[in-house]
ZAMARGU-4260 file (C-alpha; in steps of 0.2 Angstrom, whole numbers, plus 5000, padded with zeros to 4 digits):
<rodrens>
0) 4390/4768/4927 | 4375/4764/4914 | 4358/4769/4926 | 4350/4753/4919 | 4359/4738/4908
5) 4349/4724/4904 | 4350/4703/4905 | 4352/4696/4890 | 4336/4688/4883 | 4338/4669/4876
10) 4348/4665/4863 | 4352/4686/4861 | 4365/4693/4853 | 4378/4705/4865 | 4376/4719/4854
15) 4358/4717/4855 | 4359/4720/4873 | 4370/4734/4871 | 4356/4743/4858 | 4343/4739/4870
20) 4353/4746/4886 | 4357/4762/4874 | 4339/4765/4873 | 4335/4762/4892 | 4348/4774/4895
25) 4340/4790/4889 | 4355/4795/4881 | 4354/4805/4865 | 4372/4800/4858 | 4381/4782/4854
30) 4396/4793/4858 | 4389/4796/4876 | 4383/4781/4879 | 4403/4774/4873 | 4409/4784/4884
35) 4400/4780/4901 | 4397/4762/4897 | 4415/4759/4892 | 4427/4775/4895 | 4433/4773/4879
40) 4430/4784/4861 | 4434/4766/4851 | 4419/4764/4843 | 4423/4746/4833 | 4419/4737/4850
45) 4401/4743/4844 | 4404/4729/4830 | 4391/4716/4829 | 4401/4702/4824 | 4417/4705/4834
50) 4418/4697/4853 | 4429/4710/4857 | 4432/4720/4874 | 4415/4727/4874 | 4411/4713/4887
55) 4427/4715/4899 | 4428/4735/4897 | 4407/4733/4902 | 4409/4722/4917 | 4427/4733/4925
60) 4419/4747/4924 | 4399/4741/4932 | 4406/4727/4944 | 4386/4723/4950 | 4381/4715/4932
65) 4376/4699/4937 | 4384/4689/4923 | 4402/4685/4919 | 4412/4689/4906 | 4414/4667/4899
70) 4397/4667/4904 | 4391/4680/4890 | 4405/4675/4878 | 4400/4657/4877 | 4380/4660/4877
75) 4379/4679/4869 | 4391/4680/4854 | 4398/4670/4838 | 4415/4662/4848 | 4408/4646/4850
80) 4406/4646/4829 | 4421/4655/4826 | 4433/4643/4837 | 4424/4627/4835 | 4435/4617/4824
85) 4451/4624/4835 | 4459/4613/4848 | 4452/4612/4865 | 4466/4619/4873 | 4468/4634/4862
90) 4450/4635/4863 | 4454/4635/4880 | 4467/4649/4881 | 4457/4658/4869 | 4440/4658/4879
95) 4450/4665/4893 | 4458/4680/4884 | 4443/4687/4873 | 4435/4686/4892 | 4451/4696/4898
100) 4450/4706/4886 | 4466/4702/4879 | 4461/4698/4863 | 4447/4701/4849 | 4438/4688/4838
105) 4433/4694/4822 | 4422/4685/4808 | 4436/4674/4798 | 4441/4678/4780 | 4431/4666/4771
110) 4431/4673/4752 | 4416/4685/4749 | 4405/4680/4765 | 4414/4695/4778 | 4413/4706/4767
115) 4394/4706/4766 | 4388/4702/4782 | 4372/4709/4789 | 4364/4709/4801 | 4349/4697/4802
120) 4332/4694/4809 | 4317/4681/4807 | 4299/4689/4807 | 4292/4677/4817 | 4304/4677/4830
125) 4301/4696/4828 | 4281/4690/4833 | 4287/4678/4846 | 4299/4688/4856 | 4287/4702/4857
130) 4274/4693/4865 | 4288/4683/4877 | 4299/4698/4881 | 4288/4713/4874 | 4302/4718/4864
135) 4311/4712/4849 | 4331/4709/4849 | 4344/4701/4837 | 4348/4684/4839 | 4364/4676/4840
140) 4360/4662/4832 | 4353/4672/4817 | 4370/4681/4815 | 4379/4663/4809 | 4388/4666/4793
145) 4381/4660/4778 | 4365/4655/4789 | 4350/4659/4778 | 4336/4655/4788 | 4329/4653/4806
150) 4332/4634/4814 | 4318/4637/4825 | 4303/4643/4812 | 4312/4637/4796 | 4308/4653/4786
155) 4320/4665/4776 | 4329/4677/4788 | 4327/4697/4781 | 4342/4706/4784 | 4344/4726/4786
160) 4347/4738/4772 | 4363/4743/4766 | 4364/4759/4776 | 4368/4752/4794 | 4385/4754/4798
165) 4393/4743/4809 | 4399/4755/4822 | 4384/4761/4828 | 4368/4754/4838 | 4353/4750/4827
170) 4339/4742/4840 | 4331/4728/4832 | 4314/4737/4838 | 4318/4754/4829 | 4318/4745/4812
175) 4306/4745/4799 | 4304/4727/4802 | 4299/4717/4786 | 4284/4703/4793 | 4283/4695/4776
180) 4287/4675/4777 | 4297/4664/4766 | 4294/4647/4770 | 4298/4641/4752 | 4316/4635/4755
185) 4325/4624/4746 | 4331/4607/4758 | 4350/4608/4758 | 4347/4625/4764 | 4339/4621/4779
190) 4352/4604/4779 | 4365/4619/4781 | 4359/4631/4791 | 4355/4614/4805 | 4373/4609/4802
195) 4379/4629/4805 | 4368/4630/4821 | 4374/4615/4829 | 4393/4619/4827 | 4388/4636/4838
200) 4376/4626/4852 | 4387/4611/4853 | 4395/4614/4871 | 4410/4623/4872 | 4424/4611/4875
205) 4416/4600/4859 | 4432/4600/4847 | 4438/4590/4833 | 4446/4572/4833 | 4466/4575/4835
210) 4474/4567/4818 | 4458/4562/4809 | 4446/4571/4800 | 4430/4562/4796 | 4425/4575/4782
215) 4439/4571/4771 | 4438/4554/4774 | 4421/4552/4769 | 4425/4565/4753 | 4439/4552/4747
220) 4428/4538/4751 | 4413/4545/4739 | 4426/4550/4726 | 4432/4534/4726 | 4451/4540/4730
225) 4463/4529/4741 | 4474/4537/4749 | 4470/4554/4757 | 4478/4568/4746 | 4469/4582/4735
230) 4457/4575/4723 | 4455/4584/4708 | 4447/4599/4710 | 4436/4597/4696 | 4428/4585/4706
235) 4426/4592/4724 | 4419/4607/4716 | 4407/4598/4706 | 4403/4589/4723 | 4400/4605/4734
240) 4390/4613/4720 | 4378/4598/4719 | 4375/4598/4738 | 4373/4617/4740 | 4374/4626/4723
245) 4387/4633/4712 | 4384/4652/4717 | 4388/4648/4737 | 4405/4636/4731 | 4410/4651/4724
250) 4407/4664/4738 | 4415/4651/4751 | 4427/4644/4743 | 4432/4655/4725 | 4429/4653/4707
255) 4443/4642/4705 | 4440/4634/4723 | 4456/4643/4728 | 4447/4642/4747 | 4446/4623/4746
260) 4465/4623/4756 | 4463/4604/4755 | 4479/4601/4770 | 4473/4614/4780 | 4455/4608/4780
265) 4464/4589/4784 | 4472/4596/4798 | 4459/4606/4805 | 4467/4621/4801 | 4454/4632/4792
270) 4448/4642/4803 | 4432/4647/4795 | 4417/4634/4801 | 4407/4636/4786 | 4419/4629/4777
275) 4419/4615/4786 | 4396/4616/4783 | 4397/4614/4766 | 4409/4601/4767 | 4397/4590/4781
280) 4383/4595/4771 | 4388/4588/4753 | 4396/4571/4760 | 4380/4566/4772 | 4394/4565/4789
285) 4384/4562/4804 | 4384/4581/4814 | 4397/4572/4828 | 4407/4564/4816 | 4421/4579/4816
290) 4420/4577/4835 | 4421/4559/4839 | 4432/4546/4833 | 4420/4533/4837 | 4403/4531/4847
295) 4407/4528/4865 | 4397/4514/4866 | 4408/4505/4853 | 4424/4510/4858 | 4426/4495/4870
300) 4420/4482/4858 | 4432/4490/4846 | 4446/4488/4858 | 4441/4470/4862 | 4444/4465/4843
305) 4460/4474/4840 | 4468/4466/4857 | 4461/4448/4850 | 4468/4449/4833 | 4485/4456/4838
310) 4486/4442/4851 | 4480/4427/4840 | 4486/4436/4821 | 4506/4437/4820 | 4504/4441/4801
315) 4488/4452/4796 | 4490/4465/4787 | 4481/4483/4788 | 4468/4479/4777 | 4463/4463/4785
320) 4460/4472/4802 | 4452/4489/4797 | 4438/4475/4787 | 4438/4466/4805 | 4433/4481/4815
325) 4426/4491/4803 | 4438/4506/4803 | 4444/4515/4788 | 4463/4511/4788 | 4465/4532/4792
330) 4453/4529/4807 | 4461/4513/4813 | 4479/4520/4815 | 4472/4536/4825 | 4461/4524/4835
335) 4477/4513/4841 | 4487/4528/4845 | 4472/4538/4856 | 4469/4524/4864 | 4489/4519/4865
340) 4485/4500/4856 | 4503/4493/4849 | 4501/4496/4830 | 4505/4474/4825 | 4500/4477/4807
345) 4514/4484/4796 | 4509/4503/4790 | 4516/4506/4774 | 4521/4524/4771 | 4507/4533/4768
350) 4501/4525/4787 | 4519/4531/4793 | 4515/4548/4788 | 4498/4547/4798 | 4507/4541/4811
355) 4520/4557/4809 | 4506/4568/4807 | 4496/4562/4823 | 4513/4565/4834 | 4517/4583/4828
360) 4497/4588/4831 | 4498/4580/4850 | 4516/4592/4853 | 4506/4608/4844 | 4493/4604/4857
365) 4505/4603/4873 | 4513/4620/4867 | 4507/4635/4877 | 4495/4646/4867 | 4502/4665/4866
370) 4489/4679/4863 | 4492/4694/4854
</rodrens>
């Protein structure tokens, strides 16, 4: 058992705590500390970007911490960004394992962006958190891929030098901390990096709309496309690179926007968020508008007016009631079917296909979700 491990301070990163508990400790090896603190000689739970079984292995072996193992995983590493666009359920299933144990979380693929991801801090947090706490510590929210500034202070986060390896523990306090402050930065960047922090402090269970993804809809609108297939990619790249620059499309996406999985994306099947950032951020969707189908507030009013015209319209067609309620034809035929309103408009195939989509998503979601 570690003599002393410490709470996590707000917003810190795990791994933070584990650097600031090394120190505490008085040990004189990582290796040591590994080994009392973990019983194991694996030193990649030491990784700053995993959520791996550093946290159950911690907690099984000193059962007086006062935290639980969801408890630090939700608040105190990257899961909440790395599994936000997943369904709740797997979400779910998935929360339950990397808390178990079971499984680990690592950074997703996105091109380039894993390959150089470093470890970040803001000065004046640095400033802040010494004042606060007495000490400074690596914030989880810093550690957001492709986050390039502080949410909080709006400056330019520093990162550390090339020669900190990623299995080791490099205390935030033991570095030669650079205090120099960059406020000069550009407005899509800070437009990003708000997007970025919201998809990790958006609660937990927040996940996107089953069958409809407001992104792409709002994409094919602006492109002036009618019916939800890949646009040219001539023109989604020109569109990304205007919102967030051409150097950033092709570290996210690929040269040849090879990363722009246009179905998966639809689906919600890419995995990695900022994907999902740049996307947000160069059509102008609303921060909820992956998450909610429509404003709850409207939802009643919208259920009111389909009910009306299916009871007083024996021929309408689709086009007629999305202009009614103000639904985009896409929106309109996920709207009927979540909320189980007979479709009386006739869907022509592309609706049918929707309609075909929407079912085989709600049977993925009932399917039980195996962890390996």
């Amino acid at each position: 058992m570690v003599p002393y491990f410490p709470s996590p301070h707000s917003d810190e990163l795990w791994y933070s705590v584990l650097c600031r508990s090394y120190i505490y400790s008085g040990m004189t090896t990582v290796s040591r500390f590994v080994d009392v603190c973990f019983q194991t000689n694996h030193y990649s739970i030491l990784n700053p970007f995993n959520v791996n079984q550093s946290i159950s292995l911690f907690i099984q072996h000193n059962p007086n911490y006062p935290y639980l193992p969801q408890t630090i995983v939700e608040y105190h590493t990257l899961f909440p960004f790395y599994s936000r666009f997943f369904s709740r359920q797997k979400k779910t299933a998935l929360l339950k394992a990397v808390s178990e144990g079971v499984v680990n979380m690592h950074p997703p693929k996105c091109s380039n962006s894993t390959t150089t991801l470093k470890l970040k801090y803001c000065p004046e947090c640095v400033i802040k958190d010494r004042k606060t706490y007495g000490e400074a510590y690596w914030h989880t929210t810093h550690q957001i891929p492709a986050a390039t500034c502080c949410p909080v202070h709006k400056c330019r986060l520093h990162t550390l030098p090339d020669i900190i390896t990623p299995y080791s523990l490099h205390p935030l306090e033991h570095q030669q901390i650079d205090f120099s402050v960059d406020f000069d930065i550009p407005e899509w960047e800070i437009g990003l990096t708000n997007i970025l922090w919201a998809y990790q402090s958006l609660p937990i269970e927040t996940s996107p709309t089953i069958g409809y993804n407001a992104l792409i809809d709002a994409l094919m609108t602006q492109l002036h496309v009618t019916r939800i297939a890949c646009p040219h990619k001539k023109a989604v790249k020109n569109k990304l690179a205007k919102a967030v620059g051409l150097d950033l499309v092709k570290t996210l996406y690929g040269a040849n926007l090879s990363g722009f999985k246009f179905n998966e994306l639809k689906k919600w099947e890419e995995i990695a968020s900022e994907r999902y950032a740049v996307l947000q951020l160069a059509t102008g969707a609303d921060i909820r508008s992956p998450f909610l189908l429509v404003e709850q507030q409207e939802k009643g009013l919208i259920m009111a007016r389909l009910l009306g015209l299916a009871a007083n319209n024996s021929d309408i067609s689709k086009h007629e009631v999305s202009q009614e309620v103000g639904l985009s034809p896409w929106k309109l035929t996920i709207f009927a079917l979540e909320n189980k309103i007979p479709i009386f408009w006739k869907e022509n195939l592309y609706g049918q296909e929707i309609i075909k989509e929407y079912q085989e998503a709600k049977q993925r979601e009932s399917l039980p979700i195996h962890c390996t």
